[in-house]
N, CA, C and O atoms as a GROMACS GRO file, in nm:
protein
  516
    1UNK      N    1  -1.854  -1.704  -2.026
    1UNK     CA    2  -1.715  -1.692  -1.993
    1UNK      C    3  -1.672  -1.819  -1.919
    1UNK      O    4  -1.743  -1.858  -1.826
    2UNK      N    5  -1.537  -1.902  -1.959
    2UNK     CA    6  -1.499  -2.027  -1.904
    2UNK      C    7  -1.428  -1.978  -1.832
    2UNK      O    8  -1.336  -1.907  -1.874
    3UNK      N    9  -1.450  -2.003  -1.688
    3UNK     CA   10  -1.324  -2.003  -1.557
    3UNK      C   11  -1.267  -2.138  -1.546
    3UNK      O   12  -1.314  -2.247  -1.579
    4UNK      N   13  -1.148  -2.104  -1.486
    4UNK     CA   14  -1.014  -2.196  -1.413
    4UNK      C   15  -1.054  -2.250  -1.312
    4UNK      O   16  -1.087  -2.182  -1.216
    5UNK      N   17  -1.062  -2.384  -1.310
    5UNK     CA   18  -1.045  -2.461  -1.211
    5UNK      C   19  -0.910  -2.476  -1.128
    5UNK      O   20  -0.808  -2.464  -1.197
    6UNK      N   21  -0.890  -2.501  -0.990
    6UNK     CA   22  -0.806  -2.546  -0.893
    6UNK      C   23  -0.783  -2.687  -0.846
    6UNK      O   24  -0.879  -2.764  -0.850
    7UNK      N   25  -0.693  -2.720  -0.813
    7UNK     CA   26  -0.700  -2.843  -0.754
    7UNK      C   27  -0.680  -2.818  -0.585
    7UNK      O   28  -0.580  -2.784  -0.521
    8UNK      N   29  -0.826  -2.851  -0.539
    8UNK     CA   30  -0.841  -2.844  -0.400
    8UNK      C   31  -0.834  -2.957  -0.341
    8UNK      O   32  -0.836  -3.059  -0.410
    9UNK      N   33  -0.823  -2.965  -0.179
    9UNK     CA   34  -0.876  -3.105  -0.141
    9UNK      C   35  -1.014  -3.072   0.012
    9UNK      O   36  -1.032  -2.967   0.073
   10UNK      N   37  -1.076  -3.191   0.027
   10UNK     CA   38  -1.146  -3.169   0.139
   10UNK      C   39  -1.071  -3.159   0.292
   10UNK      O   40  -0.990  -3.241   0.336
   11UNK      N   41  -1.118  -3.043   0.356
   11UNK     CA   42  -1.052  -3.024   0.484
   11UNK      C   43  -1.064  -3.113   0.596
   11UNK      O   44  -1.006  -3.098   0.703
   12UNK      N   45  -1.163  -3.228   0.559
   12UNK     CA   46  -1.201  -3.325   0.669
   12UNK      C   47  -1.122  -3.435   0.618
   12UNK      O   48  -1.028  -3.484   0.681
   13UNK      N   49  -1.174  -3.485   0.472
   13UNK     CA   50  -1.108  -3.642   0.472
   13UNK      C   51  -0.972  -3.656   0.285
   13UNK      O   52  -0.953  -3.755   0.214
   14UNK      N   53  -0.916  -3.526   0.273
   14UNK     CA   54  -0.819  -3.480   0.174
   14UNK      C   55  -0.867  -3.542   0.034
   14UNK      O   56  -0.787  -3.566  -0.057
   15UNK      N   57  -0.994  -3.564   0.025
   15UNK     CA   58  -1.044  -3.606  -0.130
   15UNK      C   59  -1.041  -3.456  -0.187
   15UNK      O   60  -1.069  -3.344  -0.142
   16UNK      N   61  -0.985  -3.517  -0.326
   16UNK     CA   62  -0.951  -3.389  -0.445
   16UNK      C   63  -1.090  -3.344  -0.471
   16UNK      O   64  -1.181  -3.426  -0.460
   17UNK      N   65  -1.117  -3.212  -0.508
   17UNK     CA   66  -1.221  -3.124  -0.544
   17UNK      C   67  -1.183  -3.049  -0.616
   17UNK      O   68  -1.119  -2.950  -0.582
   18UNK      N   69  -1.226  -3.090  -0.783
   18UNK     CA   70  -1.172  -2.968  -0.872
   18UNK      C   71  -1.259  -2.821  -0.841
   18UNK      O   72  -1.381  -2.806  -0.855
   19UNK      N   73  -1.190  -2.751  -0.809
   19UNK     CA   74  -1.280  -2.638  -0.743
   19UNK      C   75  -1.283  -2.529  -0.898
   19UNK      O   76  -1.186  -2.522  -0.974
   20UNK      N   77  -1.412  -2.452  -0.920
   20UNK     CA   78  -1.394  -2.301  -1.023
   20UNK      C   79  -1.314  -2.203  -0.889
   20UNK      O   80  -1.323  -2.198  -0.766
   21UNK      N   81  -1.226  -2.127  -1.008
   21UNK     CA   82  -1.145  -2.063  -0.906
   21UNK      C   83  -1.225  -1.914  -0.878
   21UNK      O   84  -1.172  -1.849  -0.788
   22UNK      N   85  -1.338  -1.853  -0.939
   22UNK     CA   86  -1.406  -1.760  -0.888
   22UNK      C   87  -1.490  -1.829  -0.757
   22UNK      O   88  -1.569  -1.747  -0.710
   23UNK      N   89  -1.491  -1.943  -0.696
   23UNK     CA   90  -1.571  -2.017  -0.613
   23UNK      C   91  -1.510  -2.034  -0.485
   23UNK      O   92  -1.562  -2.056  -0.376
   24UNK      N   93  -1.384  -2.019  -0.519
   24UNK     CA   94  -1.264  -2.033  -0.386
   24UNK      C   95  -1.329  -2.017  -0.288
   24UNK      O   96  -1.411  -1.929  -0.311
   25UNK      N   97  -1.342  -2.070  -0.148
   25UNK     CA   98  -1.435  -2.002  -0.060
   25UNK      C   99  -1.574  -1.957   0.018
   25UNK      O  100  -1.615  -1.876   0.101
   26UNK      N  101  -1.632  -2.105  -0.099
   26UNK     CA  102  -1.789  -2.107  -0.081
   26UNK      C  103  -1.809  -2.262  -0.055
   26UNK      O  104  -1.783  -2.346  -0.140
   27UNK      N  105  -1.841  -2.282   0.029
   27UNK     CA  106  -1.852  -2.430   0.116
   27UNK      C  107  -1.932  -2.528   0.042
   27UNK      O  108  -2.042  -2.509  -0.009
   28UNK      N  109  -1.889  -2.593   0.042
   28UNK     CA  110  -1.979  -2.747  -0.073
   28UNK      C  111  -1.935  -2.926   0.061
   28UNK      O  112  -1.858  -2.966   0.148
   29UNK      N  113  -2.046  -2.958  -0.012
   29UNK     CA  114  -2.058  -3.117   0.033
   29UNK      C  115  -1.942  -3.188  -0.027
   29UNK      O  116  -1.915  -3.173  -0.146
   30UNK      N  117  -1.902  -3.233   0.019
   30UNK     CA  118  -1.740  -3.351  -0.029
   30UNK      C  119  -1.858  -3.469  -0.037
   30UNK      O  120  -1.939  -3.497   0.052
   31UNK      N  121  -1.842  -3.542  -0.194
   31UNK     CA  122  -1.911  -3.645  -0.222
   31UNK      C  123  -1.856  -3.755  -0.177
   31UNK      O  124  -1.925  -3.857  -0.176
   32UNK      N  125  -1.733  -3.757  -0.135
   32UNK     CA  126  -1.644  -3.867   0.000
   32UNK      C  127  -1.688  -3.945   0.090
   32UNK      O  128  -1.714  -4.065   0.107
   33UNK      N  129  -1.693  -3.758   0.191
   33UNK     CA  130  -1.722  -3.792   0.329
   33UNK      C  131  -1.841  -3.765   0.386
   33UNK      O  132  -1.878  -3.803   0.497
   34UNK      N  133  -1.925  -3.672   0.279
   34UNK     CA  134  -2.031  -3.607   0.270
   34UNK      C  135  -2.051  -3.491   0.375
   34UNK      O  136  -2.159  -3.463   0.426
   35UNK      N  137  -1.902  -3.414   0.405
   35UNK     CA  138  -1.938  -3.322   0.534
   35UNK      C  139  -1.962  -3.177   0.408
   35UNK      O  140  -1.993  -3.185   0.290
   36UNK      N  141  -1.935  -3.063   0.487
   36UNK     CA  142  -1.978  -2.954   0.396
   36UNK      C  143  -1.843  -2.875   0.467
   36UNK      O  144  -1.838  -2.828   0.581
   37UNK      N  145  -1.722  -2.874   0.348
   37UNK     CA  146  -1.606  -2.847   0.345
   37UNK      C  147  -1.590  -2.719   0.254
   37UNK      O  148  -1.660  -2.711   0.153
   38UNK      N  149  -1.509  -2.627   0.284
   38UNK     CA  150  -1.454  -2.479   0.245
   38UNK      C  151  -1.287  -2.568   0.152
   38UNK      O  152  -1.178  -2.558   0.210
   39UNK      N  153  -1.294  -2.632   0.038
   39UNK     CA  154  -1.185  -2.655   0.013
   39UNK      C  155  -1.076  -2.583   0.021
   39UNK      O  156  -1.067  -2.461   0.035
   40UNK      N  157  -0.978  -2.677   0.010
   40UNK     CA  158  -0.806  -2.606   0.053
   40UNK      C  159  -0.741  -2.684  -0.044
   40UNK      O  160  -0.749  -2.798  -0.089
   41UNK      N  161  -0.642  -2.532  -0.066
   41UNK     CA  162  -0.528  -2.567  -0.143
   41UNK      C  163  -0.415  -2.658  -0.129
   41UNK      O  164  -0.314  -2.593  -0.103
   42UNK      N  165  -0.399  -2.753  -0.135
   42UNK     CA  166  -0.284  -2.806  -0.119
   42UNK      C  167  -0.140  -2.756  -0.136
   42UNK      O  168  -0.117  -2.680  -0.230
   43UNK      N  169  -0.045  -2.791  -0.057
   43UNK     CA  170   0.071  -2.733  -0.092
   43UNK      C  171   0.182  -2.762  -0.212
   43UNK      O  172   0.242  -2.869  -0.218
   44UNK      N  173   0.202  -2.657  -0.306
   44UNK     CA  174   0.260  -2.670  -0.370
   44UNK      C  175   0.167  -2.667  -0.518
   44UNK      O  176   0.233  -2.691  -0.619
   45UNK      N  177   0.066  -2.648  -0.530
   45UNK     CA  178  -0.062  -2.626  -0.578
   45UNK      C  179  -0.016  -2.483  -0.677
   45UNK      O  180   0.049  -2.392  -0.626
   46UNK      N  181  -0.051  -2.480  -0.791
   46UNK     CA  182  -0.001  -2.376  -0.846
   46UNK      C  183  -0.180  -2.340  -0.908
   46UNK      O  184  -0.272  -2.416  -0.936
   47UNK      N  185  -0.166  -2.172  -0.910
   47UNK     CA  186  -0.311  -2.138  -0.963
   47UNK      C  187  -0.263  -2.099  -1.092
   47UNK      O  188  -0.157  -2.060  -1.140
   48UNK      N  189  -0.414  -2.130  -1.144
   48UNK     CA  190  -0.411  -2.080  -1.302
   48UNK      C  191  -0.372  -1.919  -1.332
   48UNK      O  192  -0.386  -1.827  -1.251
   49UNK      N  193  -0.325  -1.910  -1.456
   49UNK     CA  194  -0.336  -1.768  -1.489
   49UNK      C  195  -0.453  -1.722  -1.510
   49UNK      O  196  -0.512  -1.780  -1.601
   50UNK      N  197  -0.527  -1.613  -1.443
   50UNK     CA  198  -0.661  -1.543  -1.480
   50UNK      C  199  -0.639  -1.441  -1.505
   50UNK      O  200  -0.526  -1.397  -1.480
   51UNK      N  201  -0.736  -1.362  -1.564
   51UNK     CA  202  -0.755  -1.231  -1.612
   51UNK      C  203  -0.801  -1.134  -1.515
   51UNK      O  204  -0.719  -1.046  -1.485
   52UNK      N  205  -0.930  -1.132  -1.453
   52UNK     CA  206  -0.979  -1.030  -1.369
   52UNK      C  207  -1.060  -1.099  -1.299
   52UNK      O  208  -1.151  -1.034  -1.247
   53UNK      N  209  -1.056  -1.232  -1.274
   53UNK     CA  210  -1.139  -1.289  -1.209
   53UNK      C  211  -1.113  -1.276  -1.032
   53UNK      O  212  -1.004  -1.245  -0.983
   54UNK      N  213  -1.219  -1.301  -0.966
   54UNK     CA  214  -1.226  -1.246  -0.826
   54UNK      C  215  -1.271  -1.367  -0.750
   54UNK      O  216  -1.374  -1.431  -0.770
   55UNK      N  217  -1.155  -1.393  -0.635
   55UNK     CA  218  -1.266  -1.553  -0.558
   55UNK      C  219  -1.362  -1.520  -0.458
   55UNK      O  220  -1.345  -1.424  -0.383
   56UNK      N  221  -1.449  -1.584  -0.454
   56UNK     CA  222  -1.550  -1.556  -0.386
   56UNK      C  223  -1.507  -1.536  -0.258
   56UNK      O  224  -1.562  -1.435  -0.213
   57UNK      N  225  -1.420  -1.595  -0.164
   57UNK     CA  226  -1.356  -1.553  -0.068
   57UNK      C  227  -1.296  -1.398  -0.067
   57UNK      O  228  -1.303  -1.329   0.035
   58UNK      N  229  -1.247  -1.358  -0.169
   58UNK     CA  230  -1.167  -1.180  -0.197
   58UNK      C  231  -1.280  -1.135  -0.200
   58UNK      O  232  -1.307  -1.073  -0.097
   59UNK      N  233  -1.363  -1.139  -0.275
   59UNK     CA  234  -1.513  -1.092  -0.282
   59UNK      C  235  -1.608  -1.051  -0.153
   59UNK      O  236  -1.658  -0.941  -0.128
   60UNK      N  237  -1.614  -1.158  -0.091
   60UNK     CA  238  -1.676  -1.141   0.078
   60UNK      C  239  -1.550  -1.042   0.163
   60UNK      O  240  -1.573  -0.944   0.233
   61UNK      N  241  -1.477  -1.073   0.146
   61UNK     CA  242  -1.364  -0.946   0.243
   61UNK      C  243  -1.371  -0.820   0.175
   61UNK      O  244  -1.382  -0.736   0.264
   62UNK      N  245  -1.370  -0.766   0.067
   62UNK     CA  246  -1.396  -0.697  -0.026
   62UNK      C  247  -1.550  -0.630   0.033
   62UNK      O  248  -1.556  -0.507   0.021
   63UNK      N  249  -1.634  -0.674   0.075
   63UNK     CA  250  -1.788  -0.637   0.074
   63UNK      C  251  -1.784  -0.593   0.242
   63UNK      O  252  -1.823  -0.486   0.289
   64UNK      N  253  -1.738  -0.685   0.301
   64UNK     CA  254  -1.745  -0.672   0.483
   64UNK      C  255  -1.607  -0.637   0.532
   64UNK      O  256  -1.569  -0.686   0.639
   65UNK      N  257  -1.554  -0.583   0.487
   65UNK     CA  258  -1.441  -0.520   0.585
   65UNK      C  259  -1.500  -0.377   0.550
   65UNK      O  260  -1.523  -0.334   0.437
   66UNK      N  261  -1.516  -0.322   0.648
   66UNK     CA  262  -1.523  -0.116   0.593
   66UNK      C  263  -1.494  -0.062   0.567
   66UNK      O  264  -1.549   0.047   0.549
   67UNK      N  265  -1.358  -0.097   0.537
   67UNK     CA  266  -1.214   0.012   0.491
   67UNK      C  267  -1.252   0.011   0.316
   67UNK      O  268  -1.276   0.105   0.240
   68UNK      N  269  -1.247  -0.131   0.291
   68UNK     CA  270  -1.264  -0.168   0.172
   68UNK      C  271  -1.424  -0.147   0.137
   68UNK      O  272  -1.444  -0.105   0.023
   69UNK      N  273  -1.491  -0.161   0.185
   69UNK     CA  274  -1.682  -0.152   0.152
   69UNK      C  275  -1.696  -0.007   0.078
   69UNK      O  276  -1.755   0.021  -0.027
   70UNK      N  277  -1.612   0.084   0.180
   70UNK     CA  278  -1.640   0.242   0.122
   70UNK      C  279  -1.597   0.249  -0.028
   70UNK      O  280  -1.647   0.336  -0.100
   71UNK      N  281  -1.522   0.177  -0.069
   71UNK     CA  282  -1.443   0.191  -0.239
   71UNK      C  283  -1.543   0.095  -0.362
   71UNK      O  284  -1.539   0.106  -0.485
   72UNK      N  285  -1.625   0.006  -0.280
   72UNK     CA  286  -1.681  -0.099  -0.313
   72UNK      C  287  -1.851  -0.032  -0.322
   72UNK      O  288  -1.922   0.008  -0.415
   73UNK      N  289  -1.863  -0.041  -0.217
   73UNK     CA  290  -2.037  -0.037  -0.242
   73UNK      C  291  -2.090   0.098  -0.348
   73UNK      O  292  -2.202   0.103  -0.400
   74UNK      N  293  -2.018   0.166  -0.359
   74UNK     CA  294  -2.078   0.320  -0.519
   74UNK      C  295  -2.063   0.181  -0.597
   74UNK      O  296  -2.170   0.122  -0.583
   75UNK      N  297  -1.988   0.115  -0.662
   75UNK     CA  298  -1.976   0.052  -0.761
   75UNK      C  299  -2.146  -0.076  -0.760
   75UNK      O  300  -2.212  -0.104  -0.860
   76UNK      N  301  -2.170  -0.120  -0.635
   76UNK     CA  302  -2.259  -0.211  -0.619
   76UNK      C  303  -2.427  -0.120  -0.672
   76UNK      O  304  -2.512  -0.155  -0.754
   77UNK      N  305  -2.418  -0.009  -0.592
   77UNK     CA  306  -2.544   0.046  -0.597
   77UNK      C  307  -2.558   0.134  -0.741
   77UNK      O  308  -2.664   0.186  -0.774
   78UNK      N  309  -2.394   0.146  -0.850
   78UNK     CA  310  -2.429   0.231  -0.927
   78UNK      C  311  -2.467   0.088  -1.052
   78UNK      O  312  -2.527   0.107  -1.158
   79UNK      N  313  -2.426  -0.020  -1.015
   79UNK     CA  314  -2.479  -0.152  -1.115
   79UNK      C  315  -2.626  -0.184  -1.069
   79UNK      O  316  -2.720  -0.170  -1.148
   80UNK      N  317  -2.638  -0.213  -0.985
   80UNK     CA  318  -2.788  -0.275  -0.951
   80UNK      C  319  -2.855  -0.232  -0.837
   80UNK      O  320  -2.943  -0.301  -0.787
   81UNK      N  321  -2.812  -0.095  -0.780
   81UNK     CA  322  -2.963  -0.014  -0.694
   81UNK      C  323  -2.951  -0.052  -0.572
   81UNK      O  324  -3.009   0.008  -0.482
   82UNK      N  325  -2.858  -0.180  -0.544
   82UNK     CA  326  -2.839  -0.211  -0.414
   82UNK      C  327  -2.760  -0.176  -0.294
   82UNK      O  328  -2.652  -0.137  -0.338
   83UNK      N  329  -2.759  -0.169  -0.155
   83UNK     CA  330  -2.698  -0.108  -0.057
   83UNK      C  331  -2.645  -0.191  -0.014
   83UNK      O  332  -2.697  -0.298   0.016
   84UNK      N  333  -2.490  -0.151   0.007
   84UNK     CA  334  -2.419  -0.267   0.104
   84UNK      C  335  -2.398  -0.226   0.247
   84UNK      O  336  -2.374  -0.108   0.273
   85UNK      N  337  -2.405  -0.319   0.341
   85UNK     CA  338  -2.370  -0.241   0.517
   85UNK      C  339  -2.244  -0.399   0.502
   85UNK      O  340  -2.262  -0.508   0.447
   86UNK      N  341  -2.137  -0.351   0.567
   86UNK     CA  342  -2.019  -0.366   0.627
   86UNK      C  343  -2.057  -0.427   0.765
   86UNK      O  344  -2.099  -0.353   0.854
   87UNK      N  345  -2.043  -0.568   0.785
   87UNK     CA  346  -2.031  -0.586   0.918
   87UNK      C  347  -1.904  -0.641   0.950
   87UNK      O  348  -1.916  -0.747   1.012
   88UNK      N  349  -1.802  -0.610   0.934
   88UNK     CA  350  -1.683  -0.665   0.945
   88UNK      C  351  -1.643  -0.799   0.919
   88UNK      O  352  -1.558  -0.818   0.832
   89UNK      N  353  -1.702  -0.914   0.993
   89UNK     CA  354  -1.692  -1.078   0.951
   89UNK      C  355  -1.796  -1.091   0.817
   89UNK      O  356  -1.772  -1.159   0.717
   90UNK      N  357  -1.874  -1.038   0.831
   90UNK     CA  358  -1.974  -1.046   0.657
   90UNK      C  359  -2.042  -0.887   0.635
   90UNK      O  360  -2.029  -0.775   0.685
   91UNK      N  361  -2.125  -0.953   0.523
   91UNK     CA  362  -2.179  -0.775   0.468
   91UNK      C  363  -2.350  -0.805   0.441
   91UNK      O  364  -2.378  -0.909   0.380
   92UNK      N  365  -2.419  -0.750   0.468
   92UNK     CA  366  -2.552  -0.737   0.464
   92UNK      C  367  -2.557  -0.663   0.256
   92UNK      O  368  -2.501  -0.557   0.226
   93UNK      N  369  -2.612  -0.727   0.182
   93UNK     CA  370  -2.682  -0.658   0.054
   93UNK      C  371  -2.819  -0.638   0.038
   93UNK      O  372  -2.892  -0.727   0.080
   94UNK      N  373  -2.869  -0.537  -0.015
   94UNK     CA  374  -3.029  -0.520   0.032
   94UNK      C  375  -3.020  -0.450  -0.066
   94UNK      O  376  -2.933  -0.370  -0.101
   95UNK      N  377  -3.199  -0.506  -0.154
   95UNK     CA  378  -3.198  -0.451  -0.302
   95UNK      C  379  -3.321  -0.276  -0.225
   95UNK      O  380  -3.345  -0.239  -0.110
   96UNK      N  381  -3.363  -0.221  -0.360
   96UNK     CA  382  -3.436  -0.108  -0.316
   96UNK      C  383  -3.573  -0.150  -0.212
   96UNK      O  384  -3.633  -0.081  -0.130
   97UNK      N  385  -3.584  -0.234  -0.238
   97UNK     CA  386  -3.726  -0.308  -0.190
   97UNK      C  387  -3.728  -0.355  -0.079
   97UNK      O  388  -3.836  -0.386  -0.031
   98UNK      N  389  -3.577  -0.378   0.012
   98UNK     CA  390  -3.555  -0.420   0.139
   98UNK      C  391  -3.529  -0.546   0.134
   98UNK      O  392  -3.509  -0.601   0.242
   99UNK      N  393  -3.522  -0.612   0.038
   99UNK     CA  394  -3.498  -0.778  -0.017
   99UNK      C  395  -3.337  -0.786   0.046
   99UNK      O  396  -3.245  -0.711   0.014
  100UNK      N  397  -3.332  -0.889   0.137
  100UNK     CA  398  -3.179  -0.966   0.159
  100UNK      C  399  -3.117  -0.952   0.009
  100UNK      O  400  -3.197  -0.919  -0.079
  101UNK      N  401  -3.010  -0.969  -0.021
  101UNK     CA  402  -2.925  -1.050  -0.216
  101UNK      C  403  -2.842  -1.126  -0.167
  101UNK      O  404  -2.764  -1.099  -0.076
  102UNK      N  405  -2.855  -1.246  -0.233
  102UNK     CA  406  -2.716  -1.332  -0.185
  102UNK      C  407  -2.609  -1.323  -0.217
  102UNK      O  408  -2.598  -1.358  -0.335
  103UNK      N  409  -2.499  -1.287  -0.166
  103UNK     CA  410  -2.340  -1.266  -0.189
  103UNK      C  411  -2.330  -1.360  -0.271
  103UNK      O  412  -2.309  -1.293  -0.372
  104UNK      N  413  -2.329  -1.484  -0.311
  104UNK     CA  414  -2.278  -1.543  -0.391
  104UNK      C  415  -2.343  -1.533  -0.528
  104UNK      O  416  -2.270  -1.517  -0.626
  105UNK      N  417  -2.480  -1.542  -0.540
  105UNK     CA  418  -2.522  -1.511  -0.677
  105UNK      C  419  -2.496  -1.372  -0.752
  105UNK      O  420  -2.472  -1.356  -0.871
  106UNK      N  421  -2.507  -1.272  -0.649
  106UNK     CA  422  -2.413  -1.154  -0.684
  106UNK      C  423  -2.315  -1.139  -0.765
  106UNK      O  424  -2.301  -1.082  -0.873
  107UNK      N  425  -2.222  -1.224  -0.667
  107UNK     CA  426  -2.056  -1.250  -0.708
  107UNK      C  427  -2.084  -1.325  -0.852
  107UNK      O  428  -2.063  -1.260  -0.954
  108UNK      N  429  -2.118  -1.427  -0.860
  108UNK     CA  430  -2.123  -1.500  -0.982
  108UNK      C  431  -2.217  -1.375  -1.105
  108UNK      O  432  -2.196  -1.385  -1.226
  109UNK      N  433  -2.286  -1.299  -1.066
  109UNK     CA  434  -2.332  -1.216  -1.178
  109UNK      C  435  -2.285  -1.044  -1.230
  109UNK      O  436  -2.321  -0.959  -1.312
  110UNK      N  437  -2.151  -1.069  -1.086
  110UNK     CA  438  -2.013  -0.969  -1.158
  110UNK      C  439  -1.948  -1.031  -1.243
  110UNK      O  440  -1.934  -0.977  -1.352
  111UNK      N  441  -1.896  -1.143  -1.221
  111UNK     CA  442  -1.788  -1.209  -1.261
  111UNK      C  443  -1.843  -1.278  -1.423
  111UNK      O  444  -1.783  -1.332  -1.516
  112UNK      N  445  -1.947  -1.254  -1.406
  112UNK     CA  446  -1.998  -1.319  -1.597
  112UNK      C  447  -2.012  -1.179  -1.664
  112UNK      O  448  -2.024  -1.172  -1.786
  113UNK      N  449  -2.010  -1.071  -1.588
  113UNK     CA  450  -2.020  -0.944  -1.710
  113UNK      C  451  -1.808  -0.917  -1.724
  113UNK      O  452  -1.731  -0.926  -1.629
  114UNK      N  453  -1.779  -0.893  -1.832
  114UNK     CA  454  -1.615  -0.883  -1.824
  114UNK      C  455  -1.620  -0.737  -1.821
  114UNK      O  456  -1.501  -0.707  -1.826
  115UNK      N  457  -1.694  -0.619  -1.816
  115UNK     CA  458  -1.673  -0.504  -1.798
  115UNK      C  459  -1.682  -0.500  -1.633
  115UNK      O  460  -1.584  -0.454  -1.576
  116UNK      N  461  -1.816  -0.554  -1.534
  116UNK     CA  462  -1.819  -0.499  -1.446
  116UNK      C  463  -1.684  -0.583  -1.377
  116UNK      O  464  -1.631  -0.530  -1.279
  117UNK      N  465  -1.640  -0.685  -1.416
  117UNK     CA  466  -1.517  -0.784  -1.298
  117UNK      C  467  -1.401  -0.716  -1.343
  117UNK      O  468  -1.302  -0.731  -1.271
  118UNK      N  469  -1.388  -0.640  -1.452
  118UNK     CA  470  -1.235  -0.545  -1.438
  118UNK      C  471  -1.221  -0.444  -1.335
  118UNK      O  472  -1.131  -0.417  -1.257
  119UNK      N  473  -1.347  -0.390  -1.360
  119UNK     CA  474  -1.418  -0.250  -1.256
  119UNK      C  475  -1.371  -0.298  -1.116
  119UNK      O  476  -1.278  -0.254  -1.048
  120UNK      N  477  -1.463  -0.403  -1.086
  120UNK     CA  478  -1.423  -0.498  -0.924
  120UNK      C  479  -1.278  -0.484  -0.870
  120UNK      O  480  -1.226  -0.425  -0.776
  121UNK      N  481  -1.222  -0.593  -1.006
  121UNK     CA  482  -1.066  -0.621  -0.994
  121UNK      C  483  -0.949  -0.498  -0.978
  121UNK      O  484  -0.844  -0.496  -0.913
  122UNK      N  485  -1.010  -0.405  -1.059
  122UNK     CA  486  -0.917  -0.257  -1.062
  122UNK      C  487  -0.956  -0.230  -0.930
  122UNK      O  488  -0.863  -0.226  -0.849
  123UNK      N  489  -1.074  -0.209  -0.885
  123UNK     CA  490  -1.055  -0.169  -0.738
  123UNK      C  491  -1.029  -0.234  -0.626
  123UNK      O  492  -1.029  -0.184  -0.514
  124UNK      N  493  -1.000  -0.379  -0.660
  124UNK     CA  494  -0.979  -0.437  -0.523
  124UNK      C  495  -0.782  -0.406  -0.516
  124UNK      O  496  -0.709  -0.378  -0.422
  125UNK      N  497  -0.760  -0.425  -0.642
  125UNK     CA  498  -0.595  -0.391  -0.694
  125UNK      C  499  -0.584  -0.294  -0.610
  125UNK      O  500  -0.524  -0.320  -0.505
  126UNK      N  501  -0.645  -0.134  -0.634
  126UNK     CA  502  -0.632  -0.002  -0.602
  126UNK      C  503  -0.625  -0.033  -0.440
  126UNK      O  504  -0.573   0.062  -0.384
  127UNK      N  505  -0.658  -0.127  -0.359
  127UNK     CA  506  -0.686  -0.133  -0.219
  127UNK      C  507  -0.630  -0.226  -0.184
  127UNK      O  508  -0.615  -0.238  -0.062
  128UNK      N  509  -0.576  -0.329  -0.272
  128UNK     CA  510  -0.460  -0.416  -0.188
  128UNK      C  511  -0.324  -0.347  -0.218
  128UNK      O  512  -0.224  -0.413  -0.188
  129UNK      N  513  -0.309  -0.252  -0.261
  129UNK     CA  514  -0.204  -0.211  -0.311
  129UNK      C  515  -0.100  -0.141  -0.186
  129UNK      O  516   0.010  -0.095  -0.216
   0.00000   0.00000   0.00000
């Protein structure tokens, strides 16, 4: 599946970063200035049209806020066995085995199935609503 890129810039020294827009929100090295920048949108910045795609930033609030975790985690543990805990600023994932999961490889292996990122997207809809 091909995702949409953004036009971001670095928050330290404003070099452009074509960012994937399921990535929004996941900190990278600026080949610039070489710091490790959370790109930003510039103003006036228009986003692509997507389908059901989810940024990794919606994704982490989505997982660690609790309001939202309760609508979220049946869907996590009924795909891949795993438990989510809610810590409000982030979310702990833990497979059956007691294994940490990394939020981001996670995220990137919702967002490549197009059945489970509608599932996601319908429910994050149902809760920003």
């Amino acid at each position: 599946m091909e995702h949409l890129c953004v036009h971001t810039v670095c928050e330290f020294c404003g070099t452009r970063i074509d960012t994937n827009y399921i990535l929004m929100g996941v900190d990278v090295e600026c080949a610039s200035c070489g710091k490790r920048t959370i790109p930003r949108v510039e103003a006036g910045t228009f986003y692509p049209v997507i389908q059901y795609e989810i940024k990794f930033s919606d994704f982490k609030r989505l997982l660690s806020d609790r309001d939202y975790s309760r609508s979220i985690a049946p869907l996590i543990r009924r795909w891949f066995g795993f438990e989510l805990e809610a810590m409000g600023e982030s979310a702990r994932i833990m497979s059956g085995s007691g294994a940490e999961i990394d939020m981001l490889s996670l995220h990137r292996q919702i967002q490549a199935d197009s059945a489970m990122q509608y599932t996601l997207y319908q429910a994050a809809m149902d809760l920003w609503r």
